[in-house]
C-alpha positions as CSV (number, residue, x, y, z in Angstrom):
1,X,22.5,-6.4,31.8
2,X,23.4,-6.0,35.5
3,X,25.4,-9.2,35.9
4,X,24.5,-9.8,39.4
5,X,25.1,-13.4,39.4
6,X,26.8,-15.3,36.6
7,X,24.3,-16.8,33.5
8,X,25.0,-20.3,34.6
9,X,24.4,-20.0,38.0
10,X,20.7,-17.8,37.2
11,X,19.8,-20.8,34.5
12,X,20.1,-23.2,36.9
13,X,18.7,-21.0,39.8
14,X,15.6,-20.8,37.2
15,X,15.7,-24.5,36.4
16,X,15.0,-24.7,40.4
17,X,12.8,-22.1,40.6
18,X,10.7,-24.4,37.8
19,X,11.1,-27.7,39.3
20,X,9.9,-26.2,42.8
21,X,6.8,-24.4,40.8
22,X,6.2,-27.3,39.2
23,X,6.3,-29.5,42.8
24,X,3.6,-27.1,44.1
25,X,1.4,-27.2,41.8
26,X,0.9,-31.0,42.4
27,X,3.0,-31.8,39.1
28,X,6.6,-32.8,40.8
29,X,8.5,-34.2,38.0
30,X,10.7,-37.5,39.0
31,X,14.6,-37.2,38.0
32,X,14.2,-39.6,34.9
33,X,12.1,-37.0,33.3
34,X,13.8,-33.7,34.0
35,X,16.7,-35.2,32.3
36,X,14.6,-36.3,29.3
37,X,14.4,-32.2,29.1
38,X,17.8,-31.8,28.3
39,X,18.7,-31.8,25.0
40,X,21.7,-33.9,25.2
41,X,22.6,-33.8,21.3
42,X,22.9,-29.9,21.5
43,X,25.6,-30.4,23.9
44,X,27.5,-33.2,22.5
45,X,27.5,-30.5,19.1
46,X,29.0,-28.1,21.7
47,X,31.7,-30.1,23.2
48,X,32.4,-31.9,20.4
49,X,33.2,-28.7,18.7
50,X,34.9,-27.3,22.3
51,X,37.8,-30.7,22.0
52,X,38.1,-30.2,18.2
53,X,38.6,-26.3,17.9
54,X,40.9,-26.9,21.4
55,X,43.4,-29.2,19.3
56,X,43.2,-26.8,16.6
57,X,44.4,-24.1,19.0
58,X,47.4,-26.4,19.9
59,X,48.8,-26.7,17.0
60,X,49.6,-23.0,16.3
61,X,46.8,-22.1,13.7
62,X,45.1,-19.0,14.9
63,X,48.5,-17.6,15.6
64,X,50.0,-18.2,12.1
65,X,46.7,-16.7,10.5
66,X,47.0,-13.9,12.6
67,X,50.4,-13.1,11.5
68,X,50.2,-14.5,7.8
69,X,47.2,-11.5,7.7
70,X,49.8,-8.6,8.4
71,X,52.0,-10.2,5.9
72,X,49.6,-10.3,3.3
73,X,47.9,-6.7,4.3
74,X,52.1,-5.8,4.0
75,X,51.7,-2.9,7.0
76,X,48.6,-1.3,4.9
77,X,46.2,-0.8,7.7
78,X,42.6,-0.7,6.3
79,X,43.7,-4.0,4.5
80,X,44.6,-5.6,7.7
81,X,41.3,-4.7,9.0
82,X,39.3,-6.2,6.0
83,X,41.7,-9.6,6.1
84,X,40.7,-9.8,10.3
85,X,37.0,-9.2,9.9
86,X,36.8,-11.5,7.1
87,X,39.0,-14.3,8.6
88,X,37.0,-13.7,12.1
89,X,33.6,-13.8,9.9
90,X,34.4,-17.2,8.1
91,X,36.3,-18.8,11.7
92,X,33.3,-17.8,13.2
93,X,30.9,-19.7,10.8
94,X,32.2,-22.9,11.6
95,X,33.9,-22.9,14.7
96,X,32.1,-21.0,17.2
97,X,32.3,-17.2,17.2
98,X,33.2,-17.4,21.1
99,X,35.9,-19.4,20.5
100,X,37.1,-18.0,17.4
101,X,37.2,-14.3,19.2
102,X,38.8,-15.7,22.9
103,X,41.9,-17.3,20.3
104,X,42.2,-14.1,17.8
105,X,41.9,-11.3,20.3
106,X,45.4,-11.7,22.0
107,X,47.7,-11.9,18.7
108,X,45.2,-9.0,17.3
109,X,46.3,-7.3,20.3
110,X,49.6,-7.7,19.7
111,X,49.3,-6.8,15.7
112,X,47.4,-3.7,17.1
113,X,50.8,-2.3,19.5
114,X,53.2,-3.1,16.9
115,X,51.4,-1.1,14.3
116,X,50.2,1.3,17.3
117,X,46.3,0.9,16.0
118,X,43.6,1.6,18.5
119,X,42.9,-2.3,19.7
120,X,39.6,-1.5,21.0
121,X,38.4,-0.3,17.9
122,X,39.9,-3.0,15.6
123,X,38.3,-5.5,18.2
124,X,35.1,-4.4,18.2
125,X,35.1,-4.5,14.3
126,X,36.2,-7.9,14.8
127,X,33.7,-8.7,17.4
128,X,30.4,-7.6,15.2
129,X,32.2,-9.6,12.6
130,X,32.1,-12.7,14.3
131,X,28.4,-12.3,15.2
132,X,27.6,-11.7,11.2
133,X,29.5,-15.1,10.6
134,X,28.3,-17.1,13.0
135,X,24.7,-16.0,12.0
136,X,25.7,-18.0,8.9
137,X,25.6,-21.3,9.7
138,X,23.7,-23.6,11.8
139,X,26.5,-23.6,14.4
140,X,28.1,-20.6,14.1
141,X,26.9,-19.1,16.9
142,X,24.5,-20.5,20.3
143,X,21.1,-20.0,18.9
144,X,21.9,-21.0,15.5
145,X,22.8,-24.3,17.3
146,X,19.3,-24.3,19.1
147,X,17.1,-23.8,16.5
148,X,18.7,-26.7,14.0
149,X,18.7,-28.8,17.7
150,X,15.4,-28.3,18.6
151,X,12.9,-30.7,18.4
152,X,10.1,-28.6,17.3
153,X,12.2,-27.8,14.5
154,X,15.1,-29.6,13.0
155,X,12.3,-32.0,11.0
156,X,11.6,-28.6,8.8
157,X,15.1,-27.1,9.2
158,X,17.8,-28.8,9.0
159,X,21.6,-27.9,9.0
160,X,22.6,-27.1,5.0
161,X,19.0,-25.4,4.9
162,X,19.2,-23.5,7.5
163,X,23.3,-22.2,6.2
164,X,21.4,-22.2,2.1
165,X,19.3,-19.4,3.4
166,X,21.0,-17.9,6.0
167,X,24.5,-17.5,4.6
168,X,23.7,-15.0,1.6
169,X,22.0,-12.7,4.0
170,X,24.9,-12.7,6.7
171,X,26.8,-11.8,3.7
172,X,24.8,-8.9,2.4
173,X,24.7,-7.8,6.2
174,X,28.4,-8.2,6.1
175,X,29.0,-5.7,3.8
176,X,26.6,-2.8,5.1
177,X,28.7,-3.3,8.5
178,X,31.7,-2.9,6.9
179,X,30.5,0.1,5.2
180,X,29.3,1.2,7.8
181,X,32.7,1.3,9.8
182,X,34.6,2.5,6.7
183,X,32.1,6.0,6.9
184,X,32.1,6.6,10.6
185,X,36.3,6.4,10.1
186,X,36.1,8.8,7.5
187,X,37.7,6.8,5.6
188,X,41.0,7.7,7.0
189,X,43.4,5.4,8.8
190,X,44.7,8.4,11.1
191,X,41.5,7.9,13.5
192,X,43.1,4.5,13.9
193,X,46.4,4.9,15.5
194,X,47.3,5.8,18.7
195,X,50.1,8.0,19.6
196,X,52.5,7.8,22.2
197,X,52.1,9.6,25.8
198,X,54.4,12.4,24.9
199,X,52.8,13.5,21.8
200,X,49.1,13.5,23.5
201,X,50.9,15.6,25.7
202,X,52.2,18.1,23.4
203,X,48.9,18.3,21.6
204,X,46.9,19.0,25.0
205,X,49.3,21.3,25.6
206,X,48.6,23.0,22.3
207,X,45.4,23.1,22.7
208,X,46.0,24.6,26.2
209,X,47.6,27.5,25.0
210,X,45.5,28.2,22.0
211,X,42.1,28.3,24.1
212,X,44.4,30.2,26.8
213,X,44.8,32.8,23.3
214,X,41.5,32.5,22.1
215,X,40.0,34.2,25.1
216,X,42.1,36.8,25.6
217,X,41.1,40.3,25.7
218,X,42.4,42.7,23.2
219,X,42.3,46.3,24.3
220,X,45.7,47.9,24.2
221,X,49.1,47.1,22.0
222,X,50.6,45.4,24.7
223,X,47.1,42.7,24.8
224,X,47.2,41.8,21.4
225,X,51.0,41.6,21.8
226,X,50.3,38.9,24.3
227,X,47.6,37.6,22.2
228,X,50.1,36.7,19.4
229,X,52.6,35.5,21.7
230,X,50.2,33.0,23.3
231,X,49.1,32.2,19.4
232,X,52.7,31.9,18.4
233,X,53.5,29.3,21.3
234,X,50.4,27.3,20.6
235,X,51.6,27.1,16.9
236,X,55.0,26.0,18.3
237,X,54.1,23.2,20.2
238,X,51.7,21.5,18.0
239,X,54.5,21.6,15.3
240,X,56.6,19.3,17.7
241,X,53.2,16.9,18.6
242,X,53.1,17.0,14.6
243,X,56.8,16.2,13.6
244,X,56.6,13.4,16.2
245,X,53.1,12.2,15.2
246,X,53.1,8.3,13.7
247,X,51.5,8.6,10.3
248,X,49.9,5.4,8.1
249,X,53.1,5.8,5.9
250,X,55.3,5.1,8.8
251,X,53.4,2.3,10.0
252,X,53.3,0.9,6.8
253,X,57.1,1.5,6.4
254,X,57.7,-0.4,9.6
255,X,56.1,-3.9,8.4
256,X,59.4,-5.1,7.0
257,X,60.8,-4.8,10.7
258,X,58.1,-5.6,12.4
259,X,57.1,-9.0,10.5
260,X,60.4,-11.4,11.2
261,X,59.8,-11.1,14.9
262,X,56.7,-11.8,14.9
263,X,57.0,-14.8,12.6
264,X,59.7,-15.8,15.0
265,X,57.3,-15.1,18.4
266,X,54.2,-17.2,16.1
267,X,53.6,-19.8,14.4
268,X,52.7,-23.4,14.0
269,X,53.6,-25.4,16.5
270,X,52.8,-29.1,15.1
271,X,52.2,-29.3,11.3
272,X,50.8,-32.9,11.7
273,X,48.1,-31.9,14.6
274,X,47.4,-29.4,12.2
275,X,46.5,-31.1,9.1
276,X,44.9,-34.1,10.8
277,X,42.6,-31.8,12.8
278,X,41.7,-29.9,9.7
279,X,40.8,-32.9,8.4
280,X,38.8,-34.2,10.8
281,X,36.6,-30.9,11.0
282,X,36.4,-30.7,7.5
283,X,34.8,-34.0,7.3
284,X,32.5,-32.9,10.1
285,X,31.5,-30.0,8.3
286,X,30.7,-31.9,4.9
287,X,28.6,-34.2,7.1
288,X,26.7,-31.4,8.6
289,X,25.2,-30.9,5.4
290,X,24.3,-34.0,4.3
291,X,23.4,-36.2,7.9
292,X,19.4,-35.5,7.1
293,X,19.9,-37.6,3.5
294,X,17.9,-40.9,4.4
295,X,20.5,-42.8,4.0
296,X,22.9,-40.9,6.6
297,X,20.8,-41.9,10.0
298,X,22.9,-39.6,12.6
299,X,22.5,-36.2,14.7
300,X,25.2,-32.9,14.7
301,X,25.6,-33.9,18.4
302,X,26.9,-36.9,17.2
303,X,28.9,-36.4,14.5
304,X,30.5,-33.7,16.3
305,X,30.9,-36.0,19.0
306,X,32.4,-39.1,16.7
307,X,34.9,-36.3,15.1
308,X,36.8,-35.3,18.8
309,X,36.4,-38.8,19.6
310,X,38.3,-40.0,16.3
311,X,40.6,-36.6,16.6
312,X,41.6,-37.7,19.8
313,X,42.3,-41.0,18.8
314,X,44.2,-40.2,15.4
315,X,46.7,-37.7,17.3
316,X,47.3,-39.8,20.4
317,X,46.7,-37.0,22.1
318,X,47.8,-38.2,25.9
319,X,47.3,-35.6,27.9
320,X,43.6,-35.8,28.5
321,X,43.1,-33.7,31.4
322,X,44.7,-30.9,30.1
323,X,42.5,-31.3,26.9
324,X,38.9,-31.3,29.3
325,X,40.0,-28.2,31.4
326,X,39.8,-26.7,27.4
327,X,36.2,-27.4,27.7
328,X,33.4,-24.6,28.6
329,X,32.1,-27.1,31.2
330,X,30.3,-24.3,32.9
331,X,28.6,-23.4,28.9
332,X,27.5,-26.9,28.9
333,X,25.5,-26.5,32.6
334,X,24.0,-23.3,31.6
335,X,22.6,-24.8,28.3
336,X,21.1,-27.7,30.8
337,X,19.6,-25.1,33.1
338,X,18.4,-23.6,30.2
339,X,16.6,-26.2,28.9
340,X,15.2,-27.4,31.6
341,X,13.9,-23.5,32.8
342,X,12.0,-23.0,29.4
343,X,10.6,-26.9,29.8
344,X,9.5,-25.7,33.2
345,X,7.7,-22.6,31.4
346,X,5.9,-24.6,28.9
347,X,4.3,-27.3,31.5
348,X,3.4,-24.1,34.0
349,X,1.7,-22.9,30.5
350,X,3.5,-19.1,30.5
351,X,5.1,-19.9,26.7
352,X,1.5,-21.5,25.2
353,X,-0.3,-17.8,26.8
354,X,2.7,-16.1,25.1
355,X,2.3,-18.2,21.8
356,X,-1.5,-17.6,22.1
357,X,-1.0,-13.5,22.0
358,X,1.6,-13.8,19.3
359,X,-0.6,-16.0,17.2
360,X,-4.0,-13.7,18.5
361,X,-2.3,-10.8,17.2
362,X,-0.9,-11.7,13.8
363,X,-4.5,-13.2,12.6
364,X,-5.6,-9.9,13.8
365,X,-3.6,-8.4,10.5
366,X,-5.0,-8.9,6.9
367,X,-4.3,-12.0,5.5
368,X,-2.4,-10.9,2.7
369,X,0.2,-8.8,4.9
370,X,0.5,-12.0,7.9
371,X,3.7,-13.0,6.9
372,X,5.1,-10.0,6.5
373,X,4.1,-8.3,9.8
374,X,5.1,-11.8,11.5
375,X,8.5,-11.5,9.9
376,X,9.4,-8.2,10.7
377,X,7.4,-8.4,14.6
378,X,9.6,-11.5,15.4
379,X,13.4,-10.1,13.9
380,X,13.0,-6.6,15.5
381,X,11.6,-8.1,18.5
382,X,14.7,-10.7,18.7
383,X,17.1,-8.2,17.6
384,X,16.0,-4.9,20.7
385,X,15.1,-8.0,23.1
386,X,18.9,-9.5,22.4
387,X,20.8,-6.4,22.9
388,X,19.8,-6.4,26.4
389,X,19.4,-9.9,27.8
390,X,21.5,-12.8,26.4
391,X,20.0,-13.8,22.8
392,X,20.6,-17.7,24.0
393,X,18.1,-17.9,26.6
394,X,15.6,-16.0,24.5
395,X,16.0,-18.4,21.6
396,X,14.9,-20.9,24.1
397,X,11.9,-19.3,25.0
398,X,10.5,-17.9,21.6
399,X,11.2,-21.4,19.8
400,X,8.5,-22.9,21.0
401,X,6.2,-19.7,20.5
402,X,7.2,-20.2,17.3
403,X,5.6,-23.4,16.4
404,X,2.7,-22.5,18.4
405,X,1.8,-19.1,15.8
406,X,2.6,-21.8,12.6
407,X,0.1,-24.1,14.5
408,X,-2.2,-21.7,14.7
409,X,-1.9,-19.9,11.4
410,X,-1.6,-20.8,8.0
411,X,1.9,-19.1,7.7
412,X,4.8,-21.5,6.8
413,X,7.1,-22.2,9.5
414,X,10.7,-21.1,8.0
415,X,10.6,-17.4,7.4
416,X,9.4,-17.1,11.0
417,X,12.8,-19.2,12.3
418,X,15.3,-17.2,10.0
419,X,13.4,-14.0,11.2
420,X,14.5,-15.4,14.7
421,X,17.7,-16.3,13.9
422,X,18.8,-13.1,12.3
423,X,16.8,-11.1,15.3
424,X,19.1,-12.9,17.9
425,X,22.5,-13.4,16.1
426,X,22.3,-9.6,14.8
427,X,21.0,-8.0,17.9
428,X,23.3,-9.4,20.0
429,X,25.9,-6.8,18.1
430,X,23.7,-4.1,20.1
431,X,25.7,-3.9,23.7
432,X,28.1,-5.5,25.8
433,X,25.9,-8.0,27.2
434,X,24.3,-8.8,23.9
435,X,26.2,-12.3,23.1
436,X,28.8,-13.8,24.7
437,X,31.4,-13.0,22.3
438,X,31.1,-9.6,23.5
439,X,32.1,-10.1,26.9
440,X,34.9,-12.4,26.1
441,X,36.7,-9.9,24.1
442,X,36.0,-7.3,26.6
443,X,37.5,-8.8,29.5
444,X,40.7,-9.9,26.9
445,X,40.8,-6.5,26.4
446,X,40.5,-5.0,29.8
447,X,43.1,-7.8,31.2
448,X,45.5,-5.9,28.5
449,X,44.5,-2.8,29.7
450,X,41.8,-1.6,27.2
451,X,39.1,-0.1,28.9
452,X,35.7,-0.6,26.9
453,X,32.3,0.6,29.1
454,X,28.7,-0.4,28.1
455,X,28.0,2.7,26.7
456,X,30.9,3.0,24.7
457,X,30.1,-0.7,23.3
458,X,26.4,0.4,22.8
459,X,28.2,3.7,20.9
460,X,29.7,1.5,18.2
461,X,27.6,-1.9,18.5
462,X,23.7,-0.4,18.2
463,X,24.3,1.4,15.4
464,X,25.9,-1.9,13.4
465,X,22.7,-4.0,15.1
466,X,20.0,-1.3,13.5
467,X,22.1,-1.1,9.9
468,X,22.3,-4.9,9.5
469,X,18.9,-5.8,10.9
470,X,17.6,-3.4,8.4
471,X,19.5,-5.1,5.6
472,X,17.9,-8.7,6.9
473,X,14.5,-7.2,7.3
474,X,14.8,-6.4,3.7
475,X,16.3,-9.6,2.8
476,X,13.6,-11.8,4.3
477,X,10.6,-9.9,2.9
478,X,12.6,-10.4,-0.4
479,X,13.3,-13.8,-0.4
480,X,9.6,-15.2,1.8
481,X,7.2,-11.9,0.4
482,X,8.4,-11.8,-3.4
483,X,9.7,-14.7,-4.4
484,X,8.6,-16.7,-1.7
485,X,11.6,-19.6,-1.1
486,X,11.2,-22.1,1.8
487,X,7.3,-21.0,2.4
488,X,6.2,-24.3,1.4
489,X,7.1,-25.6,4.7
């Protein structure tokens, strides 16, 4: 929440921390085995998806979609806002919602001046958007690509599973957010757009005068004289803020204007980069659904992996360094740290006395309400613990705590992992810090000189977090409580 030092450098620093704990205690791992820890294929899915979503970018594609939204929405603003969130939402399924949100915000930005919307809220619709769709999909979003990754779990849950089950519910939760912003806007677009510097003015300066008349005394002729001059002049000056005010209709009436220059400004940039890298990924996608058939022996790291690698090859794309600055280099060392801090937690035995409570407490509950309570202890726990520390390293920590209650219980082991998953994913929509999406569009924003604080993050973002948990809650206990899909496992 603080930020004091940067997430890589604290992963690392507790990777160190864990090693030197470790060396104390008279149990000094050698180098061979602290790299064992590292779950390599989890990071080959991550930069395999880095280079392929990288050439996508190159080619011009997030641009174009960007702009062929505002010519299908054709000026209308709340359909502009559906076409983003739902574009954002299905990027950010398959892409990475990082990524997806670090290419879209700028050309939303732009969208957002033109049509003289209020970016930050657009953005932050956007934002909780692309936390909902990469909730979706087993790599949608970082713990999503932990869980599916993970040792302890990927023999249960694998990939088109884990999206079979998690998909309908980021949908449902989809639509109560988008609900939910629809009411708090009144359902008007005026709250939306942001007038110029001169017609704030005028209407302070209204407002001035009319507070100025408001309090004035009456007592003689001459008082309420001034009284209704001081009215009058109030009344006169919010007539000019009005007659200059920009209205939906106008901003709708400008799209034929504003759409050929930015066309002209964006667009695709290299057709054939574009299909061939849309082919690739598609290919990639399909196989992420089928690699655990027993006649497909293969990881995501891998595929993902095998697609850049062939990508790279099918473009002849030469400029190499270029393309590997595109990388999150410093993502990939904080997922190392990362796994080798929560290694270090389980050999000092502080996840097993966590696991141990978790499990303690849950066989403490009537048999017939277990899974229930588990389900709703571990997604409300995930989604308030998210909000406030980054939901990746604390997918780290509870998986394992995870298979520890289903060792220990008789409960099956999937509801518990989508209860997770939904917990992290949906939380993070809480505050600022809550996923790293968040703090990517933020600084985009603040760069363009969009001020957004924690608190007025938190002011939009918890709200979203408690509605679509809610919806999840409800789904899970539906699906694993009633009709009881996936307990079998």
């Amino acid at each position: 929440m603080t930020e004091i030092i940067h997430r890589t450098s604290a992963a690392l620093l507790g990777a160190s921390l864990g090693v030197a704990a470790l060396s104390i205690l008279n149990m000094r791992p050698d180098l061979d085995l602290i790299l064992s820890w590292i779950d390599w294929d989890t990071l080959a899915l991550l930069m395999g998806m880095m280079l392929m979503v990288a050439l996508l970018a190159d080619s011009g594609f997030f641009d174009w979609a960007a702009v062929k939204m505002y010519e299908l929405s054709r000026g209308r603003i709340w359909v502009l806002i559906t076409l983003l969130n739902v574009a954002t939402a299905v990027l950010s399924a398959f892409l990475d919602n990082v990524t997806t949100i670090l290419l879209l915000t700028p050309i939303t930005i732009t969208l957002c001046q033109v049509m003289h919307l209020d970016a930050r809220k657009v953005i932050l619709a956007m934002v909780m958007f692309s936390n909902l769709g990469g909730a979706s999909t087993g790599i949608g979003d970082p713990p999503n690509v932990l869980i599916i990754n993970s040792p302890l779990l990927n023999k249960s849950i694998t990939f088109g599973k884990f999206t079979g089950h998690m998909m309908p519910g980021a949908v449902f939760c989809s639509l109560a957010a988008f609900l939910y912003f629809w009411l708090i806007l009144k359902r008007s677009s005026k709250s939306l757009i942001v007038q110029d510097n001169a017609v704030q003015e005028l209407m302070r300066e209204a407002q001035l005068w009319q507070r100025i008349a408001d309090r004035s005394y009456i007592g003689t002729t001459d008082e309420v004289t001034v009284k209704d001059m001081l009215a009058g002049k109030a009344a006169h000056v919010k007539r000019l803020a009005e007659e200059r005010l920009v209205t939906p209709t106008e901003v709708t009436n400008g799209y034929n204007v504003n759409l050929p220059k930015l066309r002209a400004q964006y667009g695709i940039r290299d057709k054939g980069k574009l299909v061939k890298t849309a082919t690739v990924l598609i290919v990639c996608i399909v196989l992420f659904f089928i690699y655990s058939l027993p006649v497909i022996h293969t990881t995501p790291g891998e595929i993902a992996m095998a697609g850049a690698i062939a990508l790279i090859i099918v473009i002849d794309h030469h400029d190499m360094e270029g393309l590997l600055q595109k990388v999150e280099w410093v993502t990939l060392m904080f997922f190392a740290g990362l796994f080798i801090m929560v290694e270090c937690l389980e050999k000092l035995g502080l996840i097993g006395t966590l696991g141990e409570f978790a499990a303690t407490t849950i066989k403490s509950i009537s048999v017939d309400y277990q899974l229930a309570a588990a389900i709703s202890i571990i997604l409300w726990m995930s989604a308030i613990i998210s909000a406030f520390i980054d939901n990746i390293p604390f997918t780290a920590a509870i998986i394992p705590v995870i298979s520890q209650i289903v060792a220990e219980t008789d409960l099956p082991l999937e509801p518990l992992v989508y209860a997770l998953a939904f917990g992290a994913c949906l939380g993070g929509n809480g505050t600022l810090i809550g996923a790293s999406a968040n703090v990517v569009a933020v600084g985009i924003m603040e760069d363009k000189g969009y001020k957004v604080s924690f608190f007025g993050f938190a002011k939009i973002g918890f709200p979203v977090m408690i509605v679509t948990v809610i919806v999840a809650h409800v789904y899970l206990l539906v699906c694993h409580c009633v009709i009881g899909w996936g307990n079998g496992s």
